[in-house]
BAFI-3210 file (N, C-alpha, C; in Angstrom, 3 decimals, decimal comma, padded with zeros to 6 digits):
// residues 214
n [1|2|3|4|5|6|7|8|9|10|11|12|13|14|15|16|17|18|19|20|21|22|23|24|25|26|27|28|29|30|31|32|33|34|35|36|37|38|39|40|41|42|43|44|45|46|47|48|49|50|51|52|53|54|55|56|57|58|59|60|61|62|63|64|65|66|67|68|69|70|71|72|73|74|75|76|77|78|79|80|81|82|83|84|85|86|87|88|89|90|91|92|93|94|95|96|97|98|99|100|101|102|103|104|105|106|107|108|109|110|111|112|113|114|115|116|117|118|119|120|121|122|123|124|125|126|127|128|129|130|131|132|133|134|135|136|137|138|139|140|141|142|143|144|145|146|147|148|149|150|151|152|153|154|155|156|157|158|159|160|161|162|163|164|165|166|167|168|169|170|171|172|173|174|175|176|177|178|179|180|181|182|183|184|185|186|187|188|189|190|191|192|193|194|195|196|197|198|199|200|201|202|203|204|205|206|207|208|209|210|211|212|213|214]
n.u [016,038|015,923|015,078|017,404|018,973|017,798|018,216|021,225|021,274|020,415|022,389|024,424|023,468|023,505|025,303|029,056|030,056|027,958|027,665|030,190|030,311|030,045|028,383|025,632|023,237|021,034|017,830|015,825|017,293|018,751|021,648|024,247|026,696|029,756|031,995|033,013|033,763|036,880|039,871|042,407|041,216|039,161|036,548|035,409|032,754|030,231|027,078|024,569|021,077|021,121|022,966|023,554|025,777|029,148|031,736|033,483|034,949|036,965|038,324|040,551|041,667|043,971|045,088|046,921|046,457|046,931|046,187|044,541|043,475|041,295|040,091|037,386|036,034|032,172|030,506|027,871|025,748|023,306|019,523|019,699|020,974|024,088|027,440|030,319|033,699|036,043|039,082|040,615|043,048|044,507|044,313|045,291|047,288|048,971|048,555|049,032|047,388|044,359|041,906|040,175|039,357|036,976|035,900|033,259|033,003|030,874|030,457|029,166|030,188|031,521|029,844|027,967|027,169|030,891|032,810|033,610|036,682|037,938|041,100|043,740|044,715|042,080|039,988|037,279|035,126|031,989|029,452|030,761|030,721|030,366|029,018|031,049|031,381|029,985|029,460|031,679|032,055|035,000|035,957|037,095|039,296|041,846|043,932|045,635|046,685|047,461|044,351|043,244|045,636|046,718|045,099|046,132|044,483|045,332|044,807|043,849|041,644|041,145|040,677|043,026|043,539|044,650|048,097|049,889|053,251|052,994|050,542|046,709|045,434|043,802|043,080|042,195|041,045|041,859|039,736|037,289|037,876|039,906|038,301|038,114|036,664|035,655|034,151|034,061|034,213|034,292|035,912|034,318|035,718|036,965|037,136|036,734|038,059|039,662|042,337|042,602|044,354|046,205|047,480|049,705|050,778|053,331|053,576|052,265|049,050|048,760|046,880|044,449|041,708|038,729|037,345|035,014|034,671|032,163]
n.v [-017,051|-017,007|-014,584|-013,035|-013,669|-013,111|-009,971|-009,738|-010,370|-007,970|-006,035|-007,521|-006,997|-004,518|-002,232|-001,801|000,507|002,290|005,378|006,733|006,267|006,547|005,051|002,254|000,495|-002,338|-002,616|-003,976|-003,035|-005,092|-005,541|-003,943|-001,508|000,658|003,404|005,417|008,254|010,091|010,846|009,190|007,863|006,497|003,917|001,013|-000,891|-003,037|-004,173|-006,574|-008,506|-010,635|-014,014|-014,651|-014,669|-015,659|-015,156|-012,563|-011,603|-008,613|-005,902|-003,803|-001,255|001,632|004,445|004,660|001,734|-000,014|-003,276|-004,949|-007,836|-008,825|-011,351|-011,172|-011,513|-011,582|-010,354|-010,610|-008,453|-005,762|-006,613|-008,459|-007,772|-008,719|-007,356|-006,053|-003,404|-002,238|-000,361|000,631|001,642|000,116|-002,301|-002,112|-001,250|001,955|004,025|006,825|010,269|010,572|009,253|005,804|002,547|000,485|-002,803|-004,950|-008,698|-011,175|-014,104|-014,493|-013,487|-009,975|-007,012|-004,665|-001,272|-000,520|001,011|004,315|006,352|009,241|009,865|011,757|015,236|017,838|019,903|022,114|023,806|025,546|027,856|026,741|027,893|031,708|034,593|038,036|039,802|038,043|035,450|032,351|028,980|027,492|024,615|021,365|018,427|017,938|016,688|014,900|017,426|018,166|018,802|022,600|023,852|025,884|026,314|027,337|029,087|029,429|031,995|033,851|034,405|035,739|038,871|041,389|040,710|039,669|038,264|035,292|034,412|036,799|036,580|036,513|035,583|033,858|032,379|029,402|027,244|024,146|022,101|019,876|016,415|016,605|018,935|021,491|025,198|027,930|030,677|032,909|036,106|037,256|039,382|042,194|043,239|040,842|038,251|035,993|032,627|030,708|029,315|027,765|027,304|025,032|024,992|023,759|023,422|023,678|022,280|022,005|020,978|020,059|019,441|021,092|023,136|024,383|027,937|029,429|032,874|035,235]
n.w [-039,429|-042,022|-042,497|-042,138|-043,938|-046,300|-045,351|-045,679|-048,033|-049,235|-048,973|-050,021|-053,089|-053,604|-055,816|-056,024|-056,784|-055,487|-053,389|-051,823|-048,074|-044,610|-042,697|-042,505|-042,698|-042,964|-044,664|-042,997|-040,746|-039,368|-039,520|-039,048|-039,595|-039,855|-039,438|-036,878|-035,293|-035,543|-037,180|-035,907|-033,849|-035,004|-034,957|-036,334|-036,501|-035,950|-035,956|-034,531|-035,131|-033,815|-033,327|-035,861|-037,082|-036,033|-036,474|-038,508|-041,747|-041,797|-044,258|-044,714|-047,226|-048,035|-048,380|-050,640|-051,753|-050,812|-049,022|-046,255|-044,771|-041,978|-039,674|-037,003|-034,205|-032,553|-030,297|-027,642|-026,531|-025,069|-025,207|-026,955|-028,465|-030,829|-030,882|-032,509|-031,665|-032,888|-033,052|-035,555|-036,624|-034,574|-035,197|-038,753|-040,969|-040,403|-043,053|-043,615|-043,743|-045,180|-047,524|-045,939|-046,991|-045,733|-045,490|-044,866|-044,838|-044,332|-044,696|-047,330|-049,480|-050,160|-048,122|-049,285|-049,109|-049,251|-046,722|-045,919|-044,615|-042,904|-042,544|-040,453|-040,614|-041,801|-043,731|-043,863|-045,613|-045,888|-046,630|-049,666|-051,418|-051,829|-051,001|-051,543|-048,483|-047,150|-044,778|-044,066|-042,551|-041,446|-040,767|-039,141|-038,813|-036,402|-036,590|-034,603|-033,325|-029,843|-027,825|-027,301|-028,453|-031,332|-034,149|-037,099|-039,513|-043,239|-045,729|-048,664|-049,195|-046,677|-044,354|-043,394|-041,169|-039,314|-039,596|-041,389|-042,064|-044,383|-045,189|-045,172|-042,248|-040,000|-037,047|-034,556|-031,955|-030,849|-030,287|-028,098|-029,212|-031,032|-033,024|-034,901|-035,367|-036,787|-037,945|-040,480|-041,848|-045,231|-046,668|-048,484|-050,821|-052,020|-054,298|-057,307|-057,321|-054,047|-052,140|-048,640|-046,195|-043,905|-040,806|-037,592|-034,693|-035,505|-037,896|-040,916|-042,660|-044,805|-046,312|-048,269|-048,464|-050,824|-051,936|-053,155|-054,351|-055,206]
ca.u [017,188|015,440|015,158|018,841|019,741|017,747|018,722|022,293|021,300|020,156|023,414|025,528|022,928|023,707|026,646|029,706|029,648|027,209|028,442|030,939|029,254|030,275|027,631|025,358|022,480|020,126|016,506|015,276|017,646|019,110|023,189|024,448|028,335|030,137|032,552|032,739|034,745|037,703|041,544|043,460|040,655|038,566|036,450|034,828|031,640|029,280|025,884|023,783|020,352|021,328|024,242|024,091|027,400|030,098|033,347|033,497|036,145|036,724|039,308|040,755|042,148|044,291|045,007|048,267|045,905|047,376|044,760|045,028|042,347|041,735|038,694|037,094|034,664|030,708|030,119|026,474|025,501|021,849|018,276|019,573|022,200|025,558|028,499|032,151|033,755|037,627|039,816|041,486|044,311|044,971|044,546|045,483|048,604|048,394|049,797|049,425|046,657|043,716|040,800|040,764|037,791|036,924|034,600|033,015|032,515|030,091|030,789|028,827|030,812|031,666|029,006|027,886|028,099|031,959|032,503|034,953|036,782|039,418|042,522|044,668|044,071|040,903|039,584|036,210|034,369|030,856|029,276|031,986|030,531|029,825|029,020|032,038|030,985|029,378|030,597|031,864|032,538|035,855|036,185|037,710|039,965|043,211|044,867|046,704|047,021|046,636|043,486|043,425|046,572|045,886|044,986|046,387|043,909|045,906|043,966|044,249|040,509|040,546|040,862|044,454|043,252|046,138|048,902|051,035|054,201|052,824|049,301|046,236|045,128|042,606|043,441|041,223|041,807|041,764|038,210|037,754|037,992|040,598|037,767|038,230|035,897|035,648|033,171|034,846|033,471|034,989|036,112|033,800|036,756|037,354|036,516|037,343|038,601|040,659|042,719|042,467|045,657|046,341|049,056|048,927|052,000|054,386|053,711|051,304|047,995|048,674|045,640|043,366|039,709|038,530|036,672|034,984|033,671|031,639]
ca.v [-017,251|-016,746|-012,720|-012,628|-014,361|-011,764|-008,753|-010,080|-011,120|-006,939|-005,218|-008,094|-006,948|-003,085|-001,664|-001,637|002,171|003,228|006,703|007,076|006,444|006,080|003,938|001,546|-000,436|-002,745|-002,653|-004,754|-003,062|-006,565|-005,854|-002,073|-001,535|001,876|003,846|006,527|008,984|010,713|010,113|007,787|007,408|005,916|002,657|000,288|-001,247|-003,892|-004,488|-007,409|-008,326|-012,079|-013,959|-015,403|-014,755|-016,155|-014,350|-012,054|-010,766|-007,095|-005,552|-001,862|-000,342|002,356|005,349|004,128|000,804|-001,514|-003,825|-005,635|-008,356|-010,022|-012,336|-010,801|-012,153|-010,502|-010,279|-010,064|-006,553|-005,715|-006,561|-009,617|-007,626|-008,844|-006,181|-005,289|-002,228|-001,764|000,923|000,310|001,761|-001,331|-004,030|-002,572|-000,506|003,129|005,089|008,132|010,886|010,142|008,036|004,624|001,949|-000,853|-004,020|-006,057|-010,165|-012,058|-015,232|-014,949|-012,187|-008,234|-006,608|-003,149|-000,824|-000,461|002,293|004,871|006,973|010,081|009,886|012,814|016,631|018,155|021,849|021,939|025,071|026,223|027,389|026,381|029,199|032,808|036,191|038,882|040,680|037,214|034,800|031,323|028,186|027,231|023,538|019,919|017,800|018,648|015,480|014,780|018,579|018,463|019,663|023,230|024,014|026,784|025,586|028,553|029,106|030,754|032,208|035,334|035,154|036,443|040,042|041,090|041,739|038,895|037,418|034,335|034,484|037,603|035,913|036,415|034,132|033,400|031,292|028,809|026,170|023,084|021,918|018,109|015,028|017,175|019,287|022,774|025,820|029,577|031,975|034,277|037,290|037,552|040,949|042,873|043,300|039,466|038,086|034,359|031,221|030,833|028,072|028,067|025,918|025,374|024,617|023,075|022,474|024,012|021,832|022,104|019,844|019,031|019,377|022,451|023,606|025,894|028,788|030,342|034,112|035,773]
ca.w [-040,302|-043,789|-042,513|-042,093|-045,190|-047,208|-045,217|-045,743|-049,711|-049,890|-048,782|-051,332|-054,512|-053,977|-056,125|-055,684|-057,561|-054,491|-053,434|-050,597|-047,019|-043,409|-041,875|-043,513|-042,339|-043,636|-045,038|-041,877|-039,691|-038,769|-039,679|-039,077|-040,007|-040,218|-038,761|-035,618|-034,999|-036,688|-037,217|-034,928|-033,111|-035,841|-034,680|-037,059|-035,418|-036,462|-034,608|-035,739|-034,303|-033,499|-033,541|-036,838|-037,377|-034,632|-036,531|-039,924|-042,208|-042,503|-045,357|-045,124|-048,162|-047,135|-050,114|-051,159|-052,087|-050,308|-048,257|-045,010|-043,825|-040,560|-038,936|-035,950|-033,239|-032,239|-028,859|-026,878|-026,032|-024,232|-026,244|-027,732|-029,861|-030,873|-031,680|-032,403|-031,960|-032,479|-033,111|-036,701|-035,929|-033,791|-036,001|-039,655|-041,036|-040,984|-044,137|-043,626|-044,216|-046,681|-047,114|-046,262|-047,299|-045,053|-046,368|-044,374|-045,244|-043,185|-045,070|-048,883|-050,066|-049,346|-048,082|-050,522|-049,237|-048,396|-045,397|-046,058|-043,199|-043,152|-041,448|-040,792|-040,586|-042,090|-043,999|-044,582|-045,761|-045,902|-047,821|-050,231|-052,606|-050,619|-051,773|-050,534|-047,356|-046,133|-043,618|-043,932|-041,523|-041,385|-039,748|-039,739|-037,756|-036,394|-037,033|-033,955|-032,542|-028,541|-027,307|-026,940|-029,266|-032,002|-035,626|-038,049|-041,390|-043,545|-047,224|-049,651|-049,171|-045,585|-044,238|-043,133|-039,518|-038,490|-040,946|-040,869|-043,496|-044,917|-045,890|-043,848|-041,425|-038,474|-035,002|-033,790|-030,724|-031,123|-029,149|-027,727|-029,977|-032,548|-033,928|-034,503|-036,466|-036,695|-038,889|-041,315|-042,825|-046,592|-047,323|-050,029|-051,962|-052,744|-055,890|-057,220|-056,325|-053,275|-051,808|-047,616|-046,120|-041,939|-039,889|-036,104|-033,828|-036,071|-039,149|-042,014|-042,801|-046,214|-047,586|-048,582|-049,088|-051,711|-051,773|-054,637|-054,084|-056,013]
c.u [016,916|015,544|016,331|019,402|019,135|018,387|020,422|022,315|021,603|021,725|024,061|024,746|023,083|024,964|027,481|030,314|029,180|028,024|029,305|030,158|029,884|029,976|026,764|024,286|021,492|018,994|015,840|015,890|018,225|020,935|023,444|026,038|028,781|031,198|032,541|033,760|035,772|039,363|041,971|042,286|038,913|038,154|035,499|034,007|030,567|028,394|024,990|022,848|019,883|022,540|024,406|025,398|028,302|031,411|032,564|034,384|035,736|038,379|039,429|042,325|042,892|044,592|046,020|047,800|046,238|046,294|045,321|043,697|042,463|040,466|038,571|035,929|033,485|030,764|028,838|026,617|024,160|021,051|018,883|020,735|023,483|026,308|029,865|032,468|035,046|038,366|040,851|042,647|045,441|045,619|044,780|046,587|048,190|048,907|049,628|047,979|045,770|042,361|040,914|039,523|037,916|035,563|034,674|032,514|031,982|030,105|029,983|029,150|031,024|030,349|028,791|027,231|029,729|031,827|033,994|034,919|038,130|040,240|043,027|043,988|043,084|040,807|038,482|035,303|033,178|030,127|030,825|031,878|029,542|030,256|030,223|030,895|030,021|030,200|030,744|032,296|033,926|036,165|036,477|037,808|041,362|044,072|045,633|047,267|045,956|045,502|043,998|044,693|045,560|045,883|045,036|045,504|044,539|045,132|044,271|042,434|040,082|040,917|042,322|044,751|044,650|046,567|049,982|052,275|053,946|050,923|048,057|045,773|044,431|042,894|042,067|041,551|041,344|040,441|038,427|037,049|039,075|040,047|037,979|037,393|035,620|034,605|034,122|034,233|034,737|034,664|035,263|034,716|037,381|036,651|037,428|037,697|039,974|041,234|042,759|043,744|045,512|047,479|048,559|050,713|053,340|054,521|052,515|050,248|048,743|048,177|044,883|042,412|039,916|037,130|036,118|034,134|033,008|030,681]
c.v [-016,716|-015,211|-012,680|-012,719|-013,307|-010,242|-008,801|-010,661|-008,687|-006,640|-005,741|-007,504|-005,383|-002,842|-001,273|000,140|002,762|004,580|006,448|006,890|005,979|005,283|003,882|000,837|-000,997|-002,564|-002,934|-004,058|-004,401|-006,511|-004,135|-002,200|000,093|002,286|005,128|006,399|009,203|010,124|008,858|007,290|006,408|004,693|002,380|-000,753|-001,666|-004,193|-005,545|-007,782|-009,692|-012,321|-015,039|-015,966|-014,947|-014,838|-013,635|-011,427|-009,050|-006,620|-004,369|-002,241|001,295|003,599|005,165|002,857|-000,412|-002,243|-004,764|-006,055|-009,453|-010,463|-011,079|-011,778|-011,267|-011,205|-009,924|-008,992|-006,776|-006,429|-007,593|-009,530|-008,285|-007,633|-006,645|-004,473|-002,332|-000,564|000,466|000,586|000,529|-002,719|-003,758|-001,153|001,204|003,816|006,085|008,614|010,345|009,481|006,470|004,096|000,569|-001,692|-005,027|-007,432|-010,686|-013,375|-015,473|-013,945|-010,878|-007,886|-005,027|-002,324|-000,586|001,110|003,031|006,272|007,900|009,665|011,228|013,964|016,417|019,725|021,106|023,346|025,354|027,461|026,743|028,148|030,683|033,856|037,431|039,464|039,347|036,327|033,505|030,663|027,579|025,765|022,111|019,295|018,285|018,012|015,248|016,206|018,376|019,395|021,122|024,064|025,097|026,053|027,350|028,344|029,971|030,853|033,792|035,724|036,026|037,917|040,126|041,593|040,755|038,080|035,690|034,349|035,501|037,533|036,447|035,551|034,332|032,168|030,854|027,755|024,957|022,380|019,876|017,265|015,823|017,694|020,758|023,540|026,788|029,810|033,031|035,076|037,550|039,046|041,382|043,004|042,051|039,032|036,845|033,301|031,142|029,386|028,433|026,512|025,774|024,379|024,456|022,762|022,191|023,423|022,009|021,121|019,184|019,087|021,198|022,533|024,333|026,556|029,653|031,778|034,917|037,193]
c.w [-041,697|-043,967|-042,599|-043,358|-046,473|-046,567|-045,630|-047,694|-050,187|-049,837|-049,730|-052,273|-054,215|-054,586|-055,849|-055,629|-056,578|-054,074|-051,835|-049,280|-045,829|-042,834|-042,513|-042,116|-042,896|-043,850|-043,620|-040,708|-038,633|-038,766|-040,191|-038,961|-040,473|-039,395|-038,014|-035,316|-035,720|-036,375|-036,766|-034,274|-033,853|-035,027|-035,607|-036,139|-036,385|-035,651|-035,393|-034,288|-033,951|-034,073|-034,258|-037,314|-036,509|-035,165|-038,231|-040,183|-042,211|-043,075|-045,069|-046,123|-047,559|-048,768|-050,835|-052,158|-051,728|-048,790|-047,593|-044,541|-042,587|-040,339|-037,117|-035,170|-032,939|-031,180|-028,306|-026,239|-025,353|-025,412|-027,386|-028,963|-029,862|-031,454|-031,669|-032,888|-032,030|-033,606|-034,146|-037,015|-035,584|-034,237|-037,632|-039,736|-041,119|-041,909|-044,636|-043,774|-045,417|-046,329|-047,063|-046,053|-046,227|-045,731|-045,457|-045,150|-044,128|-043,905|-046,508|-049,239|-049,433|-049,313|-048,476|-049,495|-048,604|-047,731|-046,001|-045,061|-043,667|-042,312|-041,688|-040,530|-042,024|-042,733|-044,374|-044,834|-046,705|-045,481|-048,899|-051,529|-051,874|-051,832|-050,741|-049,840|-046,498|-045,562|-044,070|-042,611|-042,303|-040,276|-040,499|-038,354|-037,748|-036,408|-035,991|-032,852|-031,449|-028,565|-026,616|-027,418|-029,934|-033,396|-036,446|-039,489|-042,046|-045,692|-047,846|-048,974|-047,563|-045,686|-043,613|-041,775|-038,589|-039,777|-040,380|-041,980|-044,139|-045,399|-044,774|-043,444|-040,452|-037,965|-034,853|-032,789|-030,913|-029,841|-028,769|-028,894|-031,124|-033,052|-033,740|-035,649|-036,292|-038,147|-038,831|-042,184|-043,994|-046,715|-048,598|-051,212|-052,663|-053,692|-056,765|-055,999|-055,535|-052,780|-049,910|-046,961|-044,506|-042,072|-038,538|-035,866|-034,575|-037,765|-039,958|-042,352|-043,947|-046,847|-047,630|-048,896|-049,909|-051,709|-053,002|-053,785|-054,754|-055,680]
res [x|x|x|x|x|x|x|x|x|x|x|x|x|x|x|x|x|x|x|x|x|x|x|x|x|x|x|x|x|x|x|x|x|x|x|x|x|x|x|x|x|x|x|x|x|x|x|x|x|x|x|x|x|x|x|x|x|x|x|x|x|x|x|x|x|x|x|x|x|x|x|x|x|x|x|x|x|x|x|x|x|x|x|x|x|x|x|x|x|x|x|x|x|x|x|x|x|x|x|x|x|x|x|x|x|x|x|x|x|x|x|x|x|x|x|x|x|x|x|x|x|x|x|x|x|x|x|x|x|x|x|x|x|x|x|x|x|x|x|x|x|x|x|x|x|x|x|x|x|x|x|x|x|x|x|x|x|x|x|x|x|x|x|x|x|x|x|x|x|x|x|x|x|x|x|x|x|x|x|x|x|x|x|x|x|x|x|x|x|x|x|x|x|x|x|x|x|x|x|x|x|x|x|x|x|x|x|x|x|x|x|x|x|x]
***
C-alpha cells in the first residue's frame, strides 16, 4: 500500500505546465494511463498493478473547453493487473476536430500528467524544414475517410506533375486504421514557406501543415 500511495503521491507533485503527452506512467511502474489510437477510435486505458483502486474519475476537456466527467470501474486482467479500456467516444461528447485533454482522478486529486489526444483529420510533415530538390513525408489521419479512399495533398510547394483546382497536388490511399503518407520530392525551384491543405471524400480537412524550403 505505502508503494502505491507514493507512486500515486509522484504523478499528483508533477506540473500541471508538463508538456503535452499521450501516455504516462509512473516512477514504479505501478499506474500507467494514456491514450491509443487515433480519431473516433480513440481509447483511454488505465492499467494499475493491484486493485487499489475499485472505481476512478476521468475528465475530458474537449477544444471548445467544455468538460465532461464520469466514474469508471478496473477490471482484473492476467499477472495480477487491473485495467480499463474504453472508447471515449462512447462515454463523453464529441465536438468536433481538435485536441481534447483527459485527467484522470484516482481519489486524492488529478493525476499530472493530463493525456492529450487528436480527433479529426491530420497533416503532418517531415522534415518540416527541407532543402528544394529533397524529399519530404507527407502523413496523418484521415479522419473518418473509408479505408482505401484517396486523400488529395494539395500545396504550391509540390511539382505540377498532377493538379487539383489549378494547384498541385499528390494522391495517396487511405491505408488501415485512417492513416495515410506519401514522399514528395520539392521542386529545386521552391523557395519559402508553404502551406500543404487535403481533402478526402469530397470535403476538406480543415487543418494544414507548413513547410518551410530553403
Amino acid at each position: 500500500m505505502k508503494r502505491w500511495v507514493c507512486a500515486l503521491g509522484v504523478l499528483l507533485a508533477l506540473p500541471a505546465s508538463a508538456p503535452a503527452v499521450t501516455r504516462h506512467c509512473s516512477s514504479t511502474g505501478d499506474v500507467c494511463y494514456g491514450a491509443f489510437g487515433s480519431g473516433a477510435a480513440v481509447r483511454l486505458r488505465v492499467t494499475l498493478a493491484a486493485n487499489l483502486f475499485h472505481s476512478y474519475g476521468l475528465c475530458v476537456r474537449a477544444p471548445d473547453g467544455t468538460r465532461a466527467c464520469h466514474r469508471f470501474h478496473t477490471w482484473p486482467i492476467a499477472h495480477g493487473l487491473y485495467q480499463s479500456t474504453l472508447h471515449w467516444i462512447a462515454h463523453f461528447p464529441d465536438r468536433g476536430p481538435g485536441n481534447y485533454r483527459a485527467t484522470w482522478n484516482f481519489g486524492a486529486g488529478a493525476a499530472h500528467p493530463a493525456i492529450t489526444f487528436a480527433v479529426g483529420p491530420t497533416i503532418h510533415v517531415r522534415p518540416s524544414t527541407v532543402s528544394a530538390g529533397r524529399r519530404v513525408r507527407v502523413y496523418g489521419f484521415a479522419g473518418g475517410c473509408p479505408h482505401g479512399d484517396q486523400v488529395t495533398l494539395i500545396s504550391n510547394a509540390f511539382a505540377h506533375t498532377h493538379d487539383f483546382a489549378g494547384l498541385p497536388a499528390v494522391f495517396t490511399p487511405v491505408r488501415a486504421g485512417g492513416r495515410y503518407g506519401v514522399h514528395v520530392r520539392i521542386p529545386s525551384s521552391k523557395h519559402g514557406r508553404y502551406a500543404i491543405s487535403a481533402r478526402c471524400g469530397g470535403g476538406s480537412f480543415g487543418v494544414t501543415a507548413q513547410l518551410r524550403v530553403r
